[in-house]
Backbone as CSV, one residue per row, in Angstrom:
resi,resn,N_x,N_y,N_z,CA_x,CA_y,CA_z,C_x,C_y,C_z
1,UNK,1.102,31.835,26.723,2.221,32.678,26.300,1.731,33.857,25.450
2,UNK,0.982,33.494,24.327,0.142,34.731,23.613,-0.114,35.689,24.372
3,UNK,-1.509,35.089,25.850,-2.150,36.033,26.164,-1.518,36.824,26.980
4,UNK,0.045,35.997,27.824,1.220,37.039,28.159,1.265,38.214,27.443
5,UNK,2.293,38.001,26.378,2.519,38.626,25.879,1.167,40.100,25.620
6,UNK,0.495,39.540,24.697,-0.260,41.042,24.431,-0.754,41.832,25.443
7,UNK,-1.025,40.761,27.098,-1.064,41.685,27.864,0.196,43.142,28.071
8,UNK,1.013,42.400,28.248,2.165,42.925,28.515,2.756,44.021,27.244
9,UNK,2.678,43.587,26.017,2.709,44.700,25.106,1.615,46.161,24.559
10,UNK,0.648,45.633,25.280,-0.497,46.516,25.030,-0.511,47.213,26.441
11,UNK,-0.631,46.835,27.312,-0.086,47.221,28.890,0.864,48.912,28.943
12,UNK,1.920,48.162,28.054,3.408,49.087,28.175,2.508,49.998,27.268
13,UNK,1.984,50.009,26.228,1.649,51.001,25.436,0.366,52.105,25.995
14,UNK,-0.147,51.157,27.117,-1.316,51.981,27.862,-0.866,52.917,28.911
15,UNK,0.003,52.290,29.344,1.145,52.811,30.572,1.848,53.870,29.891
16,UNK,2.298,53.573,29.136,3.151,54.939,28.312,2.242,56.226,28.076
17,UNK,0.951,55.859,27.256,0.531,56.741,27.116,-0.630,57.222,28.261
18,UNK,-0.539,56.678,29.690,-1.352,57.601,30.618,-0.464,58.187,31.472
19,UNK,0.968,57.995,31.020,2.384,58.967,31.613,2.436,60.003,30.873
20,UNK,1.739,59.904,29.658,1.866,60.836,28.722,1.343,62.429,28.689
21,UNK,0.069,61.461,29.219,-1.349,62.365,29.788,-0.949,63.105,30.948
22,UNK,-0.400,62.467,31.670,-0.111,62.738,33.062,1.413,64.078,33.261
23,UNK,2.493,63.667,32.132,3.328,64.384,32.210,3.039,65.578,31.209
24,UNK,2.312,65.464,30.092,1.613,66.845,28.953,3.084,66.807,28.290
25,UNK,3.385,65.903,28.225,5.230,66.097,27.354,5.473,64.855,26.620
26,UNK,5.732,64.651,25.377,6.200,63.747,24.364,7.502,63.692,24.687
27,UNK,7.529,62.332,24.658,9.262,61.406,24.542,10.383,62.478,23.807
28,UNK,11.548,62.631,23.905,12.257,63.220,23.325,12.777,62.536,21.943
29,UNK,13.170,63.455,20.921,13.524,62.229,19.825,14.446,61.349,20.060
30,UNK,15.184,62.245,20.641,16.248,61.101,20.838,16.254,60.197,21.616
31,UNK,15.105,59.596,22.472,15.077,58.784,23.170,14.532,57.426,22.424
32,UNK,13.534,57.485,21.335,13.329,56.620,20.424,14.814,56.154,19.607
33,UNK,15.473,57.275,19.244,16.391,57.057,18.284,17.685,55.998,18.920
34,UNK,17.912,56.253,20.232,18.891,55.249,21.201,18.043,54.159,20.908
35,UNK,16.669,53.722,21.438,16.479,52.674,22.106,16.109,51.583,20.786
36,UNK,15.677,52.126,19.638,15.544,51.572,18.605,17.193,51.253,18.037
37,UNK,17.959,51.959,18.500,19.412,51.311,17.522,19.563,50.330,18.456
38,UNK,19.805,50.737,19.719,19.898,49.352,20.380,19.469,48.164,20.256
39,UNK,17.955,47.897,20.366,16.925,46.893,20.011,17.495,46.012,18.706
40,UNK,18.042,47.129,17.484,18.492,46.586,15.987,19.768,45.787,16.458
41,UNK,20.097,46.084,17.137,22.080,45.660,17.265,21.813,44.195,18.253
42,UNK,20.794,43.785,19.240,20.996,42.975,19.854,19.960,42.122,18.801
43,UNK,18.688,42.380,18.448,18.390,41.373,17.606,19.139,40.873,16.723
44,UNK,20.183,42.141,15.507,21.127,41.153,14.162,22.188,40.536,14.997
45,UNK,23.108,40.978,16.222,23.990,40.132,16.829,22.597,38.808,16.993
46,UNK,21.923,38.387,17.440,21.354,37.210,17.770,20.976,36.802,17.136
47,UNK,20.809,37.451,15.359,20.314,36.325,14.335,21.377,36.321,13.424
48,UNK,22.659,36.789,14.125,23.817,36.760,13.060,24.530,35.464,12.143
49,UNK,24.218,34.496,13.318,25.135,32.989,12.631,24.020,32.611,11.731
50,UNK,22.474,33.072,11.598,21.775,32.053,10.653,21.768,33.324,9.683
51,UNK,21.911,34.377,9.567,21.968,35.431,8.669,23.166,35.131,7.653
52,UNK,23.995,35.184,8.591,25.638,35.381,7.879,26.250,34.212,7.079
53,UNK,25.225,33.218,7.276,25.327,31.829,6.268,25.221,32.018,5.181
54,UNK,23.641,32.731,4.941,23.465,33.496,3.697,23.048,34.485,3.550
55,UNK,23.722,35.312,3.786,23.389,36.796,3.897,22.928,37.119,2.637
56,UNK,23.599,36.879,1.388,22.891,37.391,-0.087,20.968,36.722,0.129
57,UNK,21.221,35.702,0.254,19.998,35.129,0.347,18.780,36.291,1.237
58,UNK,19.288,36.438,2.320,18.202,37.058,3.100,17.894,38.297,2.566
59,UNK,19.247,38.907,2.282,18.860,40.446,1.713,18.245,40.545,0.163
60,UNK,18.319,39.428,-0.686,17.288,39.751,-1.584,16.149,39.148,-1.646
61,UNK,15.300,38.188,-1.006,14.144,37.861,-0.358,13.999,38.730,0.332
62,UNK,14.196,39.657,1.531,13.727,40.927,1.894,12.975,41.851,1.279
63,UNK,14.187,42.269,0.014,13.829,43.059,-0.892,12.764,43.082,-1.530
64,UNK,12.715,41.610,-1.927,11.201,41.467,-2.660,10.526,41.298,-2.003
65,UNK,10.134,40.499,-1.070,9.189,40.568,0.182,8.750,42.100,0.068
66,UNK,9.609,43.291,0.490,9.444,44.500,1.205,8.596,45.024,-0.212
67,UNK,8.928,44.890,-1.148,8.430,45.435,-2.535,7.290,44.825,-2.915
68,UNK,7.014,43.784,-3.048,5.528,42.916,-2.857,4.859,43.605,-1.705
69,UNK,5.072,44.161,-0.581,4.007,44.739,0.148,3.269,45.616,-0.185
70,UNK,4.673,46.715,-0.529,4.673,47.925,-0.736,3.807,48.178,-2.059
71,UNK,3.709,47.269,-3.399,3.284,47.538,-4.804,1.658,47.141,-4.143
72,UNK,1.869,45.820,-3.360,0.539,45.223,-3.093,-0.667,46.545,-2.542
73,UNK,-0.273,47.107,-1.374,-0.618,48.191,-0.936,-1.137,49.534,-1.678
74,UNK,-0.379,49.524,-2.686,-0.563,50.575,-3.685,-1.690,50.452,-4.784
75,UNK,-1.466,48.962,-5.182,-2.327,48.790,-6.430,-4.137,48.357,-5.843
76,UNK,-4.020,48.124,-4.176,-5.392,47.622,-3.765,-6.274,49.149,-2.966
77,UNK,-5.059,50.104,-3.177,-6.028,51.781,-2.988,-6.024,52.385,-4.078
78,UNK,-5.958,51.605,-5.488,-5.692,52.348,-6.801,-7.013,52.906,-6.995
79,UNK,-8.418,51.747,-6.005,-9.700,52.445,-6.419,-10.113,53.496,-6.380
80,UNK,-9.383,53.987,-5.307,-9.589,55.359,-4.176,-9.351,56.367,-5.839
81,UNK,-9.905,57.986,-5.013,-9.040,58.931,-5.978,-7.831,59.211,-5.801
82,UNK,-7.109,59.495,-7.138,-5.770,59.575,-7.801,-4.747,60.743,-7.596
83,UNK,-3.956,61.043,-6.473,-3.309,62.083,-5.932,-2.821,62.576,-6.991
84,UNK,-2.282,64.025,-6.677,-0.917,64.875,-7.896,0.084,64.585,-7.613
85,UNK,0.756,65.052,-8.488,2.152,65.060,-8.371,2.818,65.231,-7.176
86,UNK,3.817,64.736,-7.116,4.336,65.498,-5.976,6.461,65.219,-5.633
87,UNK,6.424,66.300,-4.585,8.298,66.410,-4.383,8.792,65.541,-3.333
88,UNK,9.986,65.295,-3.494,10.577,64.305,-2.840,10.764,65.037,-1.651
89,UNK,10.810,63.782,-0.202,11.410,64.127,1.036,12.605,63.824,1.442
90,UNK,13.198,64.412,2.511,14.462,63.625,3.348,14.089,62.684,4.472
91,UNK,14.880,61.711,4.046,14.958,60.844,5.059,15.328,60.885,6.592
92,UNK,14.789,60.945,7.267,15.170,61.009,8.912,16.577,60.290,9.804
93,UNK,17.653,60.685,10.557,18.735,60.562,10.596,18.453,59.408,11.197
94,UNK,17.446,58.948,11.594,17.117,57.346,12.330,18.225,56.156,10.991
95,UNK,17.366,56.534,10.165,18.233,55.387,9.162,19.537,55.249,9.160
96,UNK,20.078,56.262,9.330,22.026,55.866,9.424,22.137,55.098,10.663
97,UNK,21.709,55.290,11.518,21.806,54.777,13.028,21.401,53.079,12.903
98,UNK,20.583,53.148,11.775,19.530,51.479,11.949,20.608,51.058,11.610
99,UNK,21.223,51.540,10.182,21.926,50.605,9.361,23.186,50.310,10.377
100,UNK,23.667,51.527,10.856,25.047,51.112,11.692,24.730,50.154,12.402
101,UNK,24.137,49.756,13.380,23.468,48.871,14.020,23.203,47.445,14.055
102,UNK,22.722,47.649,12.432,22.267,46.019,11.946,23.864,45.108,11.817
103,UNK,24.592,46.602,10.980,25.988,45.835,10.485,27.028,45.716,12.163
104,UNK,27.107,46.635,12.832,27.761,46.104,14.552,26.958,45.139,15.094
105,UNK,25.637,44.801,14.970,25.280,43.616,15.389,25.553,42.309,14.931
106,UNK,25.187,42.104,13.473,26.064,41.062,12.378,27.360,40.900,13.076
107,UNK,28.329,41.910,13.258,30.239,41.339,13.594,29.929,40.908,15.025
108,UNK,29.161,42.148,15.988,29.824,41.385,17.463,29.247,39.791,17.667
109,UNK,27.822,39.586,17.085,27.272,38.011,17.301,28.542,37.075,16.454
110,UNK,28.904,37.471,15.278,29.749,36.522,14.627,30.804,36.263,15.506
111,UNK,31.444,36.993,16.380,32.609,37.281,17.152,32.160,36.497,18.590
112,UNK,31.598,37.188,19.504,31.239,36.973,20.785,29.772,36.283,20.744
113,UNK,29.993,34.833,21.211,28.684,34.599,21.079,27.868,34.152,22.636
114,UNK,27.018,35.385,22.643,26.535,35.869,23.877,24.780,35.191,24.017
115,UNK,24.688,35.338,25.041,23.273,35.426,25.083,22.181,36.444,24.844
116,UNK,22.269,37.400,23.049,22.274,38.277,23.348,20.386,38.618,23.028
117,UNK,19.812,37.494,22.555,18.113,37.822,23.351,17.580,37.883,24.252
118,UNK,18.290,37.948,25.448,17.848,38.201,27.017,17.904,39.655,26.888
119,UNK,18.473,40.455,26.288,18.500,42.080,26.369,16.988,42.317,25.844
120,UNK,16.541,41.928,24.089,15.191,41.706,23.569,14.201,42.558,24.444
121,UNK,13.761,41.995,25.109,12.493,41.897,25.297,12.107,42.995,26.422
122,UNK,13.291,43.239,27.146,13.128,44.923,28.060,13.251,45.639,27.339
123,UNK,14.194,45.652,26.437,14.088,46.791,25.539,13.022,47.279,25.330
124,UNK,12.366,45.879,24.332,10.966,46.328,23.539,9.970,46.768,24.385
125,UNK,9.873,46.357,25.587,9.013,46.892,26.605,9.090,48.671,27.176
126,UNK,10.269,48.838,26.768,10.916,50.434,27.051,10.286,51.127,25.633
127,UNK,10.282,50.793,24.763,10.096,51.418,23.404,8.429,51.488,23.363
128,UNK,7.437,50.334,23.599,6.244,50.434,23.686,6.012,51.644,24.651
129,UNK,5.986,51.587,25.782,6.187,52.530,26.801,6.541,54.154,26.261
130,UNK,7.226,54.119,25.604,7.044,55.641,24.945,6.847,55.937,23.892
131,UNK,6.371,54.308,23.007,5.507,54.756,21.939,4.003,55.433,22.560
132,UNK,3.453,54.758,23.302,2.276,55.007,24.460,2.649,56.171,24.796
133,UNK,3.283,56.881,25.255,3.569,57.874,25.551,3.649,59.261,24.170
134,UNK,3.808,59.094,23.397,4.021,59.827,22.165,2.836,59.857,21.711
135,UNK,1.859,58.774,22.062,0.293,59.238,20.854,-0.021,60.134,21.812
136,UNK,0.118,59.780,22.959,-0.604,61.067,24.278,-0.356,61.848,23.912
137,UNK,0.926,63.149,23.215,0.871,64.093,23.045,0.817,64.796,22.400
138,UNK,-0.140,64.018,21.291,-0.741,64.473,19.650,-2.368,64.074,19.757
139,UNK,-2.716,65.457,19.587,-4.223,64.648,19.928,-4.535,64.385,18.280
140,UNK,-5.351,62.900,18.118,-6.142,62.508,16.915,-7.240,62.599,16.738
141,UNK,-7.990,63.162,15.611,-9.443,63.123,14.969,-9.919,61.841,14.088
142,UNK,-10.494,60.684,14.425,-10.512,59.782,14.000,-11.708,60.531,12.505
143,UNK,-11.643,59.564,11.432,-13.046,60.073,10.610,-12.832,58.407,9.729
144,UNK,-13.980,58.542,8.886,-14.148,57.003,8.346,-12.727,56.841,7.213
145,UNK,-12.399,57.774,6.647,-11.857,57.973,5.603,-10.338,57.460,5.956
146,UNK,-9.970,57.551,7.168,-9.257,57.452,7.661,-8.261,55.732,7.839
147,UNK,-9.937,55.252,8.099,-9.729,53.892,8.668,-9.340,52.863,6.993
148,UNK,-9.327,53.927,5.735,-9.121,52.768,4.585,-7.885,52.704,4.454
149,UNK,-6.934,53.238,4.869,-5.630,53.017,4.370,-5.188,51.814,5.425
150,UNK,-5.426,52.044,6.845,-4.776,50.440,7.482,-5.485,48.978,6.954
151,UNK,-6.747,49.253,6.380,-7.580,48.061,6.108,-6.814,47.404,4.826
152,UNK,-6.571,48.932,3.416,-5.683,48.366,2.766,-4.180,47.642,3.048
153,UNK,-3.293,48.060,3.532,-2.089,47.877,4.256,-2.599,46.384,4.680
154,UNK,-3.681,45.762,5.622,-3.585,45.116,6.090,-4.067,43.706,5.192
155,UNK,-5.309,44.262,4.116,-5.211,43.432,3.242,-4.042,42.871,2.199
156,UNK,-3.768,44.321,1.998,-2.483,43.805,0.863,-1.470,42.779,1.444
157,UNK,-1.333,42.654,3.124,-0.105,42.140,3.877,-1.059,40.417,3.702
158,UNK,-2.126,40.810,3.974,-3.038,38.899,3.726,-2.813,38.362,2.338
159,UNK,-2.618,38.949,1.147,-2.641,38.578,-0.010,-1.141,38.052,0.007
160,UNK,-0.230,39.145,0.478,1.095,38.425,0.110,2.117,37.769,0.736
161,UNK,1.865,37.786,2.214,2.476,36.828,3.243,2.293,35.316,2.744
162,UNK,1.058,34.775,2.240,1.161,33.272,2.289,2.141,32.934,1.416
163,UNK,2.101,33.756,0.320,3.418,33.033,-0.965,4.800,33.185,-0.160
164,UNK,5.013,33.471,0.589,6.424,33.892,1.418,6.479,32.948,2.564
165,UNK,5.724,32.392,2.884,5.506,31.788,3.970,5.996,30.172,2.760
166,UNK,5.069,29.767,2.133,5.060,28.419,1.181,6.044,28.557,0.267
167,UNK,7.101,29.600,0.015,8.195,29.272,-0.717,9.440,29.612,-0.067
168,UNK,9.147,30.219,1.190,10.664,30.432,2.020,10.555,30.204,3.696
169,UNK,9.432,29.322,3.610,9.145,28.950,5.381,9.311,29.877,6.368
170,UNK,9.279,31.193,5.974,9.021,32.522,6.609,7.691,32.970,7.437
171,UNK,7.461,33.053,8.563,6.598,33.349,9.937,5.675,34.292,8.618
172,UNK,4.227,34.525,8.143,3.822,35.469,7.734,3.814,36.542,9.240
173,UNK,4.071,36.107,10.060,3.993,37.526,10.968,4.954,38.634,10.817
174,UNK,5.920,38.013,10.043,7.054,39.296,9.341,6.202,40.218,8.385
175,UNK,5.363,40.232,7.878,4.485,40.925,7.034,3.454,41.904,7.840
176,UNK,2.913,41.335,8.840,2.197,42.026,9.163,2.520,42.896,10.234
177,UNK,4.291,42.891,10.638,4.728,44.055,11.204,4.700,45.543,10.661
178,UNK,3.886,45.606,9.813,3.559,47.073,8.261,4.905,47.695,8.958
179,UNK,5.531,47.503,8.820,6.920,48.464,8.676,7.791,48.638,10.106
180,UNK,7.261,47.980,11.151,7.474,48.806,12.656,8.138,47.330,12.821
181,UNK,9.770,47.306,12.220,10.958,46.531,12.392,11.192,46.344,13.766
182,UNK,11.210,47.595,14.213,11.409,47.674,15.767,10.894,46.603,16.879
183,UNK,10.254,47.014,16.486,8.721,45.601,17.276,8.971,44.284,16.751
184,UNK,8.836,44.304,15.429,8.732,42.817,14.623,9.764,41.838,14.774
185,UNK,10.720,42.569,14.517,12.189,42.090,14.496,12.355,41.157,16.137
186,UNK,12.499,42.544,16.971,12.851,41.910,18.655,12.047,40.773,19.469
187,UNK,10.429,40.929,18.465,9.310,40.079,18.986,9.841,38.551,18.568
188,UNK,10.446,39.155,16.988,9.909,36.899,16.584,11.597,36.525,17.122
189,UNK,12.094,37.983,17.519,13.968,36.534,18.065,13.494,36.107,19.293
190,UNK,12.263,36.713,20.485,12.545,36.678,21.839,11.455,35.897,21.531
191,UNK,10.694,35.640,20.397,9.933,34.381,20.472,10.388,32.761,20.117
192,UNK,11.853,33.074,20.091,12.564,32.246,19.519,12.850,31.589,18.318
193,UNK,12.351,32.521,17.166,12.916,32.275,15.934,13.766,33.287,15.408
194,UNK,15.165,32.982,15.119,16.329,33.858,14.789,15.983,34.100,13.531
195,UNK,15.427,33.613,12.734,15.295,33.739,10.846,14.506,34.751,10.994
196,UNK,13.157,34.604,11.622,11.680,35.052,11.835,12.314,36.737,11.885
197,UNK,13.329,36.764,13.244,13.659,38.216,13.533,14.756,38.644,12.737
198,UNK,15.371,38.278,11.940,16.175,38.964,10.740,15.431,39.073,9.757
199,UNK,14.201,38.473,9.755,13.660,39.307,8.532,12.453,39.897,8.865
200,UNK,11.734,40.058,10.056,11.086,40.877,10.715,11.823,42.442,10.860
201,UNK,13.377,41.907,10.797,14.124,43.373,10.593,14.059,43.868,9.739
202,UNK,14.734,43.049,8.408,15.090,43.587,7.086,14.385,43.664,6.176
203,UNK,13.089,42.864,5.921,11.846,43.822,5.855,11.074,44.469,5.378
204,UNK,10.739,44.737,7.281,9.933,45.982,7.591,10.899,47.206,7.383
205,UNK,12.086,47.097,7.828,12.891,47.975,7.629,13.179,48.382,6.139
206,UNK,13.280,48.219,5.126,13.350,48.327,3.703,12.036,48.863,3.296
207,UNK,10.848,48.211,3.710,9.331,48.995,3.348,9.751,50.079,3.468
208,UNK,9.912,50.630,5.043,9.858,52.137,4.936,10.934,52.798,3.985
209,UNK,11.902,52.267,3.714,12.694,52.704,2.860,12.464,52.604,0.894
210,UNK,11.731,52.022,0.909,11.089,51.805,-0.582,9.961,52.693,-0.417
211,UNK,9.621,52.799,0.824,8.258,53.892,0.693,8.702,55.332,0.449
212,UNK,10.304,56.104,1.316,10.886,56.675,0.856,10.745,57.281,-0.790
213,UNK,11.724,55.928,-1.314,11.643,55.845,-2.860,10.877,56.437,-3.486
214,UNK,9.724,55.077,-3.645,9.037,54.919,-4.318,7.475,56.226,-4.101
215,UNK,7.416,56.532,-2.865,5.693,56.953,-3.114,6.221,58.674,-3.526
216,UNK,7.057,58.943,-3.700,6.750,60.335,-5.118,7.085,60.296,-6.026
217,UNK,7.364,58.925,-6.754,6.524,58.238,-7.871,5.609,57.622,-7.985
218,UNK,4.886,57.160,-7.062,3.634,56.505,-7.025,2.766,57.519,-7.069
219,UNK,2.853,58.542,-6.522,1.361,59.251,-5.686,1.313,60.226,-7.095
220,UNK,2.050,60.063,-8.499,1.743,60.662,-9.481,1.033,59.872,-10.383
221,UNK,0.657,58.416,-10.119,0.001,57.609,-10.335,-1.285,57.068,-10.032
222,UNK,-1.502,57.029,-8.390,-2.194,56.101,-7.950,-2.688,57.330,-6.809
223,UNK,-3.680,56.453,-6.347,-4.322,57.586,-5.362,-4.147,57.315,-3.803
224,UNK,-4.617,58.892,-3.473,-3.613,58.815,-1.815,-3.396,57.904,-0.877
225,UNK,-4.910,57.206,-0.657,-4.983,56.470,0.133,-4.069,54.946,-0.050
226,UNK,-3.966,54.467,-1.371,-3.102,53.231,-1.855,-1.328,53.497,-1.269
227,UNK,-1.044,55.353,-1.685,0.320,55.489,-1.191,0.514,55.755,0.373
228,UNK,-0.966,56.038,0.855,-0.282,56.397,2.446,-0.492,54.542,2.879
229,UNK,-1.282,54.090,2.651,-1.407,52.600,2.732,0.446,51.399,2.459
230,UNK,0.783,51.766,2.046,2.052,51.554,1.538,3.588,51.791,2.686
231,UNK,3.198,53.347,3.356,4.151,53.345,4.609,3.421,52.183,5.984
232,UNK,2.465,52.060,6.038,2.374,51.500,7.039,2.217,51.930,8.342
233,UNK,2.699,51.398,9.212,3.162,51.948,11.027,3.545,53.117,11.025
234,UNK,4.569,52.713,9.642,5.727,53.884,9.662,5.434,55.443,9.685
235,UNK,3.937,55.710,9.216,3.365,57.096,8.687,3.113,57.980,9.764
236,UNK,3.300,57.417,11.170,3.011,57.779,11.921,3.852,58.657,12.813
237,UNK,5.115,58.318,12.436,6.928,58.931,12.668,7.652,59.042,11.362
238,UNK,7.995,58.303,11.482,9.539,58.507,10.251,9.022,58.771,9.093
239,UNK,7.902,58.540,8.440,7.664,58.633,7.161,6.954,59.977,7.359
240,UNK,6.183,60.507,8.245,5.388,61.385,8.622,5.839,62.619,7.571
241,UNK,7.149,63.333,7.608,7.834,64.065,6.988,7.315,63.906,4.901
242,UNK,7.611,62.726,5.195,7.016,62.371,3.549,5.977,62.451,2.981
243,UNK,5.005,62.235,3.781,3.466,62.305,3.415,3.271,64.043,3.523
244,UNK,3.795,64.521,4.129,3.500,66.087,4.465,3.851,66.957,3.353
245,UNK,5.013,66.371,2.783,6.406,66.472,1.959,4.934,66.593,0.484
246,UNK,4.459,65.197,0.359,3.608,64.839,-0.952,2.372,65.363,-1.031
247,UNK,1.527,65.857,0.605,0.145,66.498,-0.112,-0.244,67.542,0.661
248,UNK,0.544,67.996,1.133,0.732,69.321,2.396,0.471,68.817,3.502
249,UNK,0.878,70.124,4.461,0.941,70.121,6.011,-0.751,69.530,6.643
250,UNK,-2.044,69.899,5.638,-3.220,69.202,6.303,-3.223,67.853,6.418
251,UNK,-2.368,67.025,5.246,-2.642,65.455,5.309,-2.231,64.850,6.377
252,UNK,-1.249,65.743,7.337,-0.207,64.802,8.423,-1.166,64.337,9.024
253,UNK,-2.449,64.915,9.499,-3.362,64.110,10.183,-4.130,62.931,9.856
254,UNK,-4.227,62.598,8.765,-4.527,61.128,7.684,-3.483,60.521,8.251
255,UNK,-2.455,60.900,8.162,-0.642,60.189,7.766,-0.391,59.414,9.211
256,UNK,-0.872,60.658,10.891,-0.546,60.338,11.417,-1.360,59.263,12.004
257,UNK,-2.640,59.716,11.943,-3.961,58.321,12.276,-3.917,57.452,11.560
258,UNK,-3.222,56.772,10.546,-3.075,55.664,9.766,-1.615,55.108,10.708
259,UNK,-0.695,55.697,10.597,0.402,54.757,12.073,-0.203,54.630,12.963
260,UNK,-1.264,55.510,14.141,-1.840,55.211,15.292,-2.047,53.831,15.129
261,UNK,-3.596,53.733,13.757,-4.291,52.615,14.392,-3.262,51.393,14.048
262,UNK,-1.965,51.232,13.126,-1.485,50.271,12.760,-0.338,50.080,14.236
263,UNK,0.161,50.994,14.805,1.052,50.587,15.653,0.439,49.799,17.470
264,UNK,-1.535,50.418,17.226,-1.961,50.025,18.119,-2.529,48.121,17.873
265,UNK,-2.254,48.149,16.168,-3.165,46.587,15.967,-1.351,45.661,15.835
266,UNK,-0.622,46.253,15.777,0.940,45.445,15.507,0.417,44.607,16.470
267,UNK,1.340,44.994,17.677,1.110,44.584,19.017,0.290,43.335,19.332
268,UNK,-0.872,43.220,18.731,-1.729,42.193,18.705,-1.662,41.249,18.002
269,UNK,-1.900,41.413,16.486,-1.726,40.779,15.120,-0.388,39.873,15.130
270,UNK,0.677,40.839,15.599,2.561,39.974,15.037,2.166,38.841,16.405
271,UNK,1.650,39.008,17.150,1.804,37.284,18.129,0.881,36.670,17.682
272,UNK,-0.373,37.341,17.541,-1.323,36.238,17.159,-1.015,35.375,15.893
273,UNK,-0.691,36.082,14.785,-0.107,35.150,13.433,0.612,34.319,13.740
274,UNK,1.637,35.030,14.335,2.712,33.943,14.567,2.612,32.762,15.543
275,UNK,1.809,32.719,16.366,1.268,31.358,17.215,0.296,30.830,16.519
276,UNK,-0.813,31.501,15.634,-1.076,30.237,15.030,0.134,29.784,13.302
277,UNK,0.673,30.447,13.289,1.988,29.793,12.226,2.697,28.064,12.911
278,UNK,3.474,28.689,14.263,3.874,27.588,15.092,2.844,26.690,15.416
279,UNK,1.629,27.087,15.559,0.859,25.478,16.041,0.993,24.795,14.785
280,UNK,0.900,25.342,13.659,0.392,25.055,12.271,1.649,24.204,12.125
281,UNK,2.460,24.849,11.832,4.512,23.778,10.983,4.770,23.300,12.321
């Protein structure tokens, strides 16, 4: 089933991006922006009855979860050098859309109770597919400097998944979705854990939104690499604006090769954790 899967998710992402090559044209925004609200609305309808039990519960274990990544991330690139100051960004209209989404998914599952993880998993296969398609039409300059912010991100996610895992029986593969809800979320419901994918949603989804927040107050603190380490996947799209926002228009290329390599290791990492989690409990 693993080696299914990553075929098949790494596949769609290879496929996407040699359509990419092939067509010389990036996905439209709005074609991410549909297929990701969608994806949100059929995963929270399908993890709605174990959500909506305790909904306070999930949403403030999220919170801290999402904030334990995010500080973790920050304080393990504190070695790095120490960015300036810097101005706040706007948030990308994706977020109104998530949130509408999460909350129409919550009522219609409470209401109609459908089979609604059979939708899952084409979706996510449509979304890889033009994530693959979208690196094609940005070319990247890899350099070493580059490669410390996913290593941090990925350490900080090893340090703090196990306490989350041993005090709330939570998949650590929700952690190591670095922010890309999208994926995380639809992966652990169609892997058949409904908990796994409500908080594979809520999150990854909140990281990027504390990364929002928090990193132009951080990056007057701590140094670049700890705060671009901190968005995650996310630096690569939605946050992209922010990082540009905090150390000019040259960093987007740090910003954007730190989502590359994290959205190319998701894919791999969120099944592998999570099958050995399930052999493990």
């Amino acid at each position: 089933m693993l080696y299914v899967s990553l075929v098949k998710y790494l596949g769609a992402i290879a496929a996407g991006y040699a359509l990419g090559k092939a067509l010389r044209r990036r996905p439209p925004p709005w074609l991410f922006t549909a297929v990701v609200t969608v994806l949100v609305f059929f995963v929270a309808a399908n993890a709605s009855e174990v959500v909506l039990r305790n909904v306070g519960g999930f949403l403030f274990v999220s919170f801290v979860y999402a904030l334990a990544l995010v500080l973790a991330s920050v304080a393990l690139g504190s070695a790095f050098d120490r960015g300036g100051a810097a101005s706040s960004a706007q948030r990308p209209a994706i977020t109104l859309y998530v949130v509408f989404a999460l909350a129409a998914g919550f009522a219609a599952g409470s209401v109609a109770k459908l089979d609604y993880s059979s939708a899952v998993d084409p979706l996510l296969v449509i979304l890889l597919l033009a994530a693959g398609a979208d690196m094609a039409g940005v070319g990247v300059r890899f350099e070493v400097s580059m490669l410390a912010a996913p290593a941090i991100s990925l350490a900080a996610t090893a340090v703090v998944a196990p306490f989350f895992t041993l005090l709330f029986n939570i998949t650590p593969a929700v952690a190591f979705g670095m922010g890309w809800y999208s994926f995380t979320g639809p992966y652990l419901a169609a892997a058949g854990d409904a908990a796994g994918g409500a908080y594979g949603l809520l999150v990854n989804f909140l990281r990027e939104q504390l990364t929002f927040v928090l990193a132009p107050l951080l990056a007057r603190r701590f140094g670049k690499v700890g705060v671009l380490a901190m968005g995650g996947a996310t630096t690569m799209d939605n946050t992209l604006p922010l990082y540009t926002a905090l150390y000019g228009s040259c960093f987007s290329i740090y910003a954007f090769a730190n989502g590359v390599v994290l959205t190319v290791l998701v894919p791999i990492i969120v099944p592998l954790i999570h099958q050995i989690y399930t052999n493990i409990v």
